[in-house]
VEXDREN-2710 file (C-alpha; in Angstrom, 1 decimal):
% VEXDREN-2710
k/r/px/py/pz
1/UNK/29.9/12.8/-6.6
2/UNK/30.3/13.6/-10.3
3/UNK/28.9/11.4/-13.2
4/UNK/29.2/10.7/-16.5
5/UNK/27.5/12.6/-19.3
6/UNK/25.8/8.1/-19.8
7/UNK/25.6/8.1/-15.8
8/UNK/23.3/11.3/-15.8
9/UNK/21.2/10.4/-18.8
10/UNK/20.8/7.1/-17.3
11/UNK/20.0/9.2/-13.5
12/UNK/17.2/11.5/-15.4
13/UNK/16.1/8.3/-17.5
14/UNK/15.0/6.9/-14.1
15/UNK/13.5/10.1/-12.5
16/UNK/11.3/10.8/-15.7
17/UNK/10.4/6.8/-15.4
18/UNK/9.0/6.8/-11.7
19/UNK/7.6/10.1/-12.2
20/UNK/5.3/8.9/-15.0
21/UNK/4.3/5.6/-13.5
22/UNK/3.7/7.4/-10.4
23/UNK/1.1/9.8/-12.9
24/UNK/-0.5/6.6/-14.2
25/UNK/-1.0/4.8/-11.3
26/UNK/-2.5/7.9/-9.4
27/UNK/-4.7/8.4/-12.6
28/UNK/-5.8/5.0/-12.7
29/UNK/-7.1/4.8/-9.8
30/UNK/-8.8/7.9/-9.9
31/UNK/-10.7/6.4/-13.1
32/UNK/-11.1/3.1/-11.3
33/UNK/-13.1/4.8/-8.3
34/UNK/-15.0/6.8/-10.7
35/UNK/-16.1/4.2/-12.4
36/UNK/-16.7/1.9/-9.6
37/UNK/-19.2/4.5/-8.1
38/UNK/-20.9/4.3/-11.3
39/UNK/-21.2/0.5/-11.2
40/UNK/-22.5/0.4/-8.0
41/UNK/-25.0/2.8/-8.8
42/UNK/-26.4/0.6/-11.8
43/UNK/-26.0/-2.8/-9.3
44/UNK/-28.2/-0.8/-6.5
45/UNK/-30.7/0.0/-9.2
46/UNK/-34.3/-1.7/-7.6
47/UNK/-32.2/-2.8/-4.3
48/UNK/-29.5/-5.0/-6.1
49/UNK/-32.2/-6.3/-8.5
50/UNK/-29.5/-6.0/-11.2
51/UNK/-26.8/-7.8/-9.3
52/UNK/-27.2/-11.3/-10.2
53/UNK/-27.4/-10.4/-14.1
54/UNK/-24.2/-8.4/-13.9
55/UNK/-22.4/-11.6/-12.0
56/UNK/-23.7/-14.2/-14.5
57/UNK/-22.3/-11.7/-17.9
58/UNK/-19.3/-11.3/-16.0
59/UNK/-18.3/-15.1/-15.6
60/UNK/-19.6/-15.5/-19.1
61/UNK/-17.3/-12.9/-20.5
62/UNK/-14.7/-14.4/-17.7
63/UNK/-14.8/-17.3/-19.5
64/UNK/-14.5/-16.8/-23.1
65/UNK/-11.6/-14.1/-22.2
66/UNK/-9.8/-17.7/-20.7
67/UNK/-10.7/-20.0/-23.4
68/UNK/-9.5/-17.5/-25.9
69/UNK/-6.3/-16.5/-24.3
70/UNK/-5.2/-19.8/-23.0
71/UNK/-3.1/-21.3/-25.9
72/UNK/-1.2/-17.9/-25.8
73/UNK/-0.9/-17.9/-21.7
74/UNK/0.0/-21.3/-21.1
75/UNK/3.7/-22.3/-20.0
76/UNK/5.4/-25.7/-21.8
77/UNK/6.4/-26.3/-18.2
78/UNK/4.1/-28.6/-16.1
79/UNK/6.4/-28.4/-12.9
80/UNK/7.7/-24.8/-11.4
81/UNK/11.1/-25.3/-10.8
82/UNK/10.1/-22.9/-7.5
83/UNK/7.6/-25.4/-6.4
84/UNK/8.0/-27.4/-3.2
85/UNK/10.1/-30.8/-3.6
86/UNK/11.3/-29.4/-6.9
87/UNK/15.0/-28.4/-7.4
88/UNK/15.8/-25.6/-9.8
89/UNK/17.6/-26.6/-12.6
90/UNK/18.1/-24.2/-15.2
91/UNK/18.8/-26.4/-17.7
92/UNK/15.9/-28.6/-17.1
93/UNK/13.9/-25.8/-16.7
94/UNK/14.5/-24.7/-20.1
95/UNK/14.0/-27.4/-22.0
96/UNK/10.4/-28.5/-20.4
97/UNK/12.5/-31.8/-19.3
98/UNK/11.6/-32.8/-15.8
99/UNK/13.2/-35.4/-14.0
100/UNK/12.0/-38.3/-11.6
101/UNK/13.6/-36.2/-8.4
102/UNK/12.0/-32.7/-9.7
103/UNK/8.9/-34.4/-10.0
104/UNK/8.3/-35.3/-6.7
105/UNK/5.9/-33.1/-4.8
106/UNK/6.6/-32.8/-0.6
107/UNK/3.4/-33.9/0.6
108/UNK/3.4/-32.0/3.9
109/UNK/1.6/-29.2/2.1
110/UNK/-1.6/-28.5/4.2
111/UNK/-4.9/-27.5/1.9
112/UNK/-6.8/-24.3/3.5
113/UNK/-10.2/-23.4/3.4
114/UNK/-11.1/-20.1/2.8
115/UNK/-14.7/-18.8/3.3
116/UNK/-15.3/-15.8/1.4
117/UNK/-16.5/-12.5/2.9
118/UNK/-18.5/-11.7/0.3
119/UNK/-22.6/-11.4/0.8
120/UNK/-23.6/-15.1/-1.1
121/UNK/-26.8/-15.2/-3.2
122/UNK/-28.0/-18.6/-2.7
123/UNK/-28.2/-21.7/-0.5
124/UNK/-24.5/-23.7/0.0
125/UNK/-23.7/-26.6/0.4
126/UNK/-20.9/-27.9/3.1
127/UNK/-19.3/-30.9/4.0
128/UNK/-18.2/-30.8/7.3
129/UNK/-14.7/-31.6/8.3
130/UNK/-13.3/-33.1/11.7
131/UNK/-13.7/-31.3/14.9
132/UNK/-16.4/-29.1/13.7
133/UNK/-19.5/-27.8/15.4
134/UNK/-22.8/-26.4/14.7
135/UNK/-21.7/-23.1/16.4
136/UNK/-17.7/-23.5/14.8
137/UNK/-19.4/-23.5/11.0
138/UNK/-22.7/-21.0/12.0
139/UNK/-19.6/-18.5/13.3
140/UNK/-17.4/-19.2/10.2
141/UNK/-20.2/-18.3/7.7
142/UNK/-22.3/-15.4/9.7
143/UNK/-25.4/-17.1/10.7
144/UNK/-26.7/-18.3/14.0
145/UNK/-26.5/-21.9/15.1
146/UNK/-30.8/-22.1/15.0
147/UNK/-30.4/-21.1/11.2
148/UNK/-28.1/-24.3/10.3
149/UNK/-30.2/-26.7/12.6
150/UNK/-33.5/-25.5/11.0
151/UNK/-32.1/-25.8/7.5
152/UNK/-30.8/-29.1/8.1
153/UNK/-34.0/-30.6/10.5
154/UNK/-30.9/-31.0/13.5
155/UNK/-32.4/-31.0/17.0
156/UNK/-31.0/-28.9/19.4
157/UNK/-27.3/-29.3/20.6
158/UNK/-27.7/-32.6/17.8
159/UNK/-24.7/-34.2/16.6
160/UNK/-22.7/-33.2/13.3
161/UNK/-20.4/-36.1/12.2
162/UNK/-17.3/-35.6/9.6
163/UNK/-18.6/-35.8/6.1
164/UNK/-22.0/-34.7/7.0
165/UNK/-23.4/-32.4/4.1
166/UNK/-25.1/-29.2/5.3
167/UNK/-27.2/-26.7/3.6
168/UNK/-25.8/-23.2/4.8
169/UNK/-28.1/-19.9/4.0
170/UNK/-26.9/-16.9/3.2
171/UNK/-27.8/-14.9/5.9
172/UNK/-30.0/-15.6/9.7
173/UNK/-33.3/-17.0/9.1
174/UNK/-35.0/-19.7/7.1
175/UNK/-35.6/-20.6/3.8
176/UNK/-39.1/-21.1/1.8
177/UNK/-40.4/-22.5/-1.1
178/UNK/-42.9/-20.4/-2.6
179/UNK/-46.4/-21.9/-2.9
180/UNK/-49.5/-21.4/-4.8
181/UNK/-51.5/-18.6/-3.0
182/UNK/-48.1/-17.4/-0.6
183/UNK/-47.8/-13.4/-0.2
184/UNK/-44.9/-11.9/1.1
185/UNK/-47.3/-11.0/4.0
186/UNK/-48.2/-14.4/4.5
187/UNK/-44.7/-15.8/4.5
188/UNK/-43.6/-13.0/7.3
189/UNK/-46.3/-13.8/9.3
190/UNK/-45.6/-17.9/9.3
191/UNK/-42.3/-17.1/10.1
192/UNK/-42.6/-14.0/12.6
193/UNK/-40.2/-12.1/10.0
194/UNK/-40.5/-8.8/8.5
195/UNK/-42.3/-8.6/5.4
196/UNK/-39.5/-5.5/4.1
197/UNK/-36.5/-7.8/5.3
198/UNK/-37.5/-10.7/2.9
199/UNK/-38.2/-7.9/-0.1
200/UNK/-34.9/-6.1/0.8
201/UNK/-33.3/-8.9/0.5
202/UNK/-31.2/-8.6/-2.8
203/UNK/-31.7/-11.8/-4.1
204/UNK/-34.9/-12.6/-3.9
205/UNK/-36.8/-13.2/-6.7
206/UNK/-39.6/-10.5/-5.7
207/UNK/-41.3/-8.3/-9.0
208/UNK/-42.0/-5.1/-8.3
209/UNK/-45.6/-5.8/-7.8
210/UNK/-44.7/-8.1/-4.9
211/UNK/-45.8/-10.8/-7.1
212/UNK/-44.1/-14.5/-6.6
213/UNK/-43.8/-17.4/-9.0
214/UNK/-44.0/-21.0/-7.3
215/UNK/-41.5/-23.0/-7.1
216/UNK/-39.0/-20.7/-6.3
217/UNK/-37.2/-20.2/-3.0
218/UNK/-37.4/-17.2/-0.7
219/UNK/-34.7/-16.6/2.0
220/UNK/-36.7/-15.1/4.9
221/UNK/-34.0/-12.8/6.9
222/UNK/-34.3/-13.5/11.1
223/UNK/-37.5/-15.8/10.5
224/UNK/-37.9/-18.7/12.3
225/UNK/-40.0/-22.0/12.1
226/UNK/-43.6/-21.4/13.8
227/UNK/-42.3/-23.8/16.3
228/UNK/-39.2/-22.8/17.4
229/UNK/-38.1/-19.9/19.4
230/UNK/-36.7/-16.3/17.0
231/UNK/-32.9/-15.9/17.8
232/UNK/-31.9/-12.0/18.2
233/UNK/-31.1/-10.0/14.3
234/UNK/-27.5/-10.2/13.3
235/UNK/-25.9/-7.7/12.0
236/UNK/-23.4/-6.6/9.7
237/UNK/-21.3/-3.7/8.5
238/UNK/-21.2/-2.4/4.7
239/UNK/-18.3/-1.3/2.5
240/UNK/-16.3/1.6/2.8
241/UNK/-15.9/4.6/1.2
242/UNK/-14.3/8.5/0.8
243/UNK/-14.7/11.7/0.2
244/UNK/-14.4/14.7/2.3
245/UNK/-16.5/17.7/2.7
246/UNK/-16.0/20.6/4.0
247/UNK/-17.4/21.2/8.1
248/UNK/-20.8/22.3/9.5
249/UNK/-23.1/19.5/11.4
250/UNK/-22.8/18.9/14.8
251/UNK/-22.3/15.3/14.2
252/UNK/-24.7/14.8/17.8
253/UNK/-27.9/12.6/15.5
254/UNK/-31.7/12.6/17.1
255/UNK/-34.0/10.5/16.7
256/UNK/-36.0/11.4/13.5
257/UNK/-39.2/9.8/14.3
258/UNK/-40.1/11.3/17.5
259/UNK/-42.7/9.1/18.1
260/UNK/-42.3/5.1/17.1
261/UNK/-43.6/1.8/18.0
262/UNK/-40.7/-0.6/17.3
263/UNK/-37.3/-0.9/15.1
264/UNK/-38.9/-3.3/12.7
265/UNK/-36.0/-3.9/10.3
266/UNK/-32.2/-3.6/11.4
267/UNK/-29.0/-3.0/9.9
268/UNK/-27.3/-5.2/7.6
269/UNK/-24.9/-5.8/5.1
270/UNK/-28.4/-5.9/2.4
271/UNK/-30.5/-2.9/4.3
272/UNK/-28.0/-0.2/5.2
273/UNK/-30.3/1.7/7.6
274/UNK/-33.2/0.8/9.6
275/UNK/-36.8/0.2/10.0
276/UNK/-38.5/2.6/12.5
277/UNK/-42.4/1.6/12.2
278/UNK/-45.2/3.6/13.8
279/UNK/-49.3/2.5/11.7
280/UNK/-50.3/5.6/12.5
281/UNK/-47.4/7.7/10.9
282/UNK/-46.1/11.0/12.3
283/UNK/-43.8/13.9/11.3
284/UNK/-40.2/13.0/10.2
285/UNK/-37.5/15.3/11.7
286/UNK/-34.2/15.9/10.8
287/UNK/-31.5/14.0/13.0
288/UNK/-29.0/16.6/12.6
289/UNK/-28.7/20.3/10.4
290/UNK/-27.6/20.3/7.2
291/UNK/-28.5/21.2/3.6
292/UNK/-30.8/19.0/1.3
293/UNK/-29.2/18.0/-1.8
294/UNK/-32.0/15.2/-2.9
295/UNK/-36.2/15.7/-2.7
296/UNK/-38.3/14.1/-4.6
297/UNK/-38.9/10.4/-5.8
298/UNK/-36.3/7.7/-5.8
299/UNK/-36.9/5.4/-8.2
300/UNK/-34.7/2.6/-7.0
301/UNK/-37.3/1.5/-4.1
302/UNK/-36.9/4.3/-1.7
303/UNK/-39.8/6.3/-3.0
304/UNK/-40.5/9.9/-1.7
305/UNK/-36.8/10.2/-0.1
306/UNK/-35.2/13.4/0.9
307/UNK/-31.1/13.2/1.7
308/UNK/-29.5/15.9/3.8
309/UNK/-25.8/16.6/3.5
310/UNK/-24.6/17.9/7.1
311/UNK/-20.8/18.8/5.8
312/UNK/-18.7/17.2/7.7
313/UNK/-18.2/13.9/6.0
314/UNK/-22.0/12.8/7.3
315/UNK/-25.2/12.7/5.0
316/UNK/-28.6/10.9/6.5
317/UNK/-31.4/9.6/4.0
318/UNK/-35.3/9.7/4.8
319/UNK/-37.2/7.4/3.0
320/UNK/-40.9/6.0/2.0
321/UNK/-41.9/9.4/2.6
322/UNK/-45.6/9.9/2.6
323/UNK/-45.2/13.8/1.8
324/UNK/-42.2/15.9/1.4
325/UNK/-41.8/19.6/2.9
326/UNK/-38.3/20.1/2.3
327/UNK/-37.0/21.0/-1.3
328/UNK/-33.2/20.5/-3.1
329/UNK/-31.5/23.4/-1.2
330/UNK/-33.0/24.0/1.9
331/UNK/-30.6/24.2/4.8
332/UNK/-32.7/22.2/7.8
333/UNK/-31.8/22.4/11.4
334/UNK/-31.4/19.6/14.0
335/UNK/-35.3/18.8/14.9
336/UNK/-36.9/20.6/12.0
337/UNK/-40.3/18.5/10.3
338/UNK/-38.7/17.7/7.1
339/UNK/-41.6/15.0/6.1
340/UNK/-44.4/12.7/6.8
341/UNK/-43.8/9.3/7.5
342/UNK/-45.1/6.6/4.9
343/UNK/-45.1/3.7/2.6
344/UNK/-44.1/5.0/-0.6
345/UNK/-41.2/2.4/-2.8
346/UNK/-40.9/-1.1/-2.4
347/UNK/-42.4/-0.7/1.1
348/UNK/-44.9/-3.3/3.2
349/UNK/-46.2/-1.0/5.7
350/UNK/-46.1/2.7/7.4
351/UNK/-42.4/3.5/8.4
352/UNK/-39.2/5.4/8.0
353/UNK/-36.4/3.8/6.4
354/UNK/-33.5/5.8/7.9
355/UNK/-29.8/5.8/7.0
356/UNK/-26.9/7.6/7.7
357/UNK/-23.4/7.3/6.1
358/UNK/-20.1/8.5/7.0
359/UNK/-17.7/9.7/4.3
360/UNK/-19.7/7.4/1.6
361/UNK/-19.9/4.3/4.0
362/UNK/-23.2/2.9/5.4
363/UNK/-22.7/2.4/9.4
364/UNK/-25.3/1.9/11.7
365/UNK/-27.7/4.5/12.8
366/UNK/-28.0/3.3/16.3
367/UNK/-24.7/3.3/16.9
368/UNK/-25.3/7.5/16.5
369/UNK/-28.8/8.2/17.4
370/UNK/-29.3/10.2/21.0
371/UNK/-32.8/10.2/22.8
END
């Protein structure tokens, strides 16, 4: 089909157009997932110590950027012509006029509630609405049943009634008000927790020294009231990332503690690894060959860490090291001693913190790890 000399302008107009947003767009997002590693890097600084600062300058800054832009933003029409029991009228619609039919609003509109997925830094409040259970609102928000009856003094299998206001934590467990005289040890033990889950935590309100100011309120991950029974840990997944490397691991993960008393902390969204505990210590192995491309000290709690790259889209991190024997470089194989287990970091005791991650994403070691 031939064109005119306008029609092909118009044809290679088009082509140069798409091409170039196509360029921009890829660009952008190349820039927006370099800079969103580099964020995250800063928010998992200390364990997520930074996180809550970040949040609060960001609504701030949210805010001003709406009060600002608002008298610029804002439409002369209160109605959308588009909207639900509102005709479109161009005429109307033009002038800001609106009249009594436009106006009126089909109530058959049903509100939905949506419960966000992201991790929540305090203690929520919740009305309950009709036809709602313990279980129906403990499966909606990610906690177990025990953790909304303990928060909210509700005997077993007790009645909820519509309208009823429950206090909802943000993860399994109970919450505490820090006393005069508590230590973190001292709060695990009343509870039957783990001392590391309640300092892992992100947003507790723990100095590095481990020191706690009264008045404030701890959220004690899987702890339970002295009197009533532990339910099971629950577990979560973490984010997602990519980036692929080239091949060489077998991808087959061993245990790296070859001797261990208990899994004292599992994996969750806030402690992407786990806990394997042993007092007495031990040599730490590698769970699978690869290279080292990190030994040394971790300042952002892990302490003496070493993190093994095994090439094919898998890397496995070794922390609270008590000593190190494998340097930046050295290419380990599946088995090898790589370290001494320890309590080096933010750590309350003698144990491994292990991790592994699959093309940048956290996921659960024992969902790899072979005896």
């Amino acid at each position: 089909m031939d064109y005119d000399p306008i029609q092909q302008e118009l044809l290679q107009f088009i082509r140069a157009l798409l091409f170039y947003l196509t360029h921009r767009i890829h660009k952008t997002g190349l820039n927006f997932e370099k800079y969103k590693n580099f964020l995250v890097d800063i928010l998992m600084v200390r364990r997520g110590a930074n996180t809550s600062m970040f949040v609060h300058v960001s609504l701030i800054a949210l805010a001003i950027v709406v009060l600002v832009s608002g008298g610029f933003l804002s439409s002369s029409t209160v109605v959308s012509g588009s909207y639900p029991g509102v005709a479109a009228n161009p005429l109307t619609a033009s002038s800001g006029e609106i009249t009594e039919t436009q106006a009126q609003i089909t109530p058959t509109i049903t509100p939905i509630t949506i419960i966000s997925d992201k991790p929540r830094d305090k203690v929520m409040e919740y009305k309950v609405k009709s036809g709602e259970t313990v279980a129906s609102i403990a499966n909606d928000y990610g906690v177990t049943p025990e953790t909304i009856q303990w928060e909210n003094n509700l005997s077993e299998g007790g009645k909820i009634k519509e309208g009823q206001t429950l206090r909802i934590l943000p993860v399994a467990g109970v919450a505490h008000q820090v006393k005069a005289g508590d230590t973190i040890f001292s709060i695990a033990k009343t509870y039957r927790a783990n001392a590391q889950a309640i300092i892992d935590f992100p947003f507790n309100d723990i100095g590095d020294n481990f020191a706690l100011s009264s008045g404030t309120t701890l959220i004690v991950p899987d702890g339970a009231p002295p009197e009533r029974a532990k339910p099971a840990p629950t577990q979560y997944l973490a984010s997602k990332q990519n980036f692929p490397i080239a091949d060489l691991g077998s991808s087959q993960f061993g245990w790296p503690a070859t001797a261990f008393q208990e899994i004292s902390q599992y994996f969750s969204w806030y402690h992407p690894g786990i806990d394997i505990a042993n007092l007495s210590g031990g040599p730490i192995r590698a769970a699978d060959s690869g290279t080292v491309v990190f030994s040394g000290w971790d300042s952002s709690g892990y302490g003496n860490t070493i993190l093994i790259d095994h090439g094919n889209g898998y890397t496995s991190r070794y922390a609270h090291l008590s000593v190190i024997y494998a340097g930046s470089g050295k290419n380990l194989a599946k088995g090898e001693v790589l370290g001494m287990m320890g309590s080096t970091g933010r750590s309350t005791g003698t144990h491994l913190h292990f991790e592994i991650h699959k093309n940048g994403a956290s996921v659960n070691p024992l969902s790899f790890l072979k005896k």
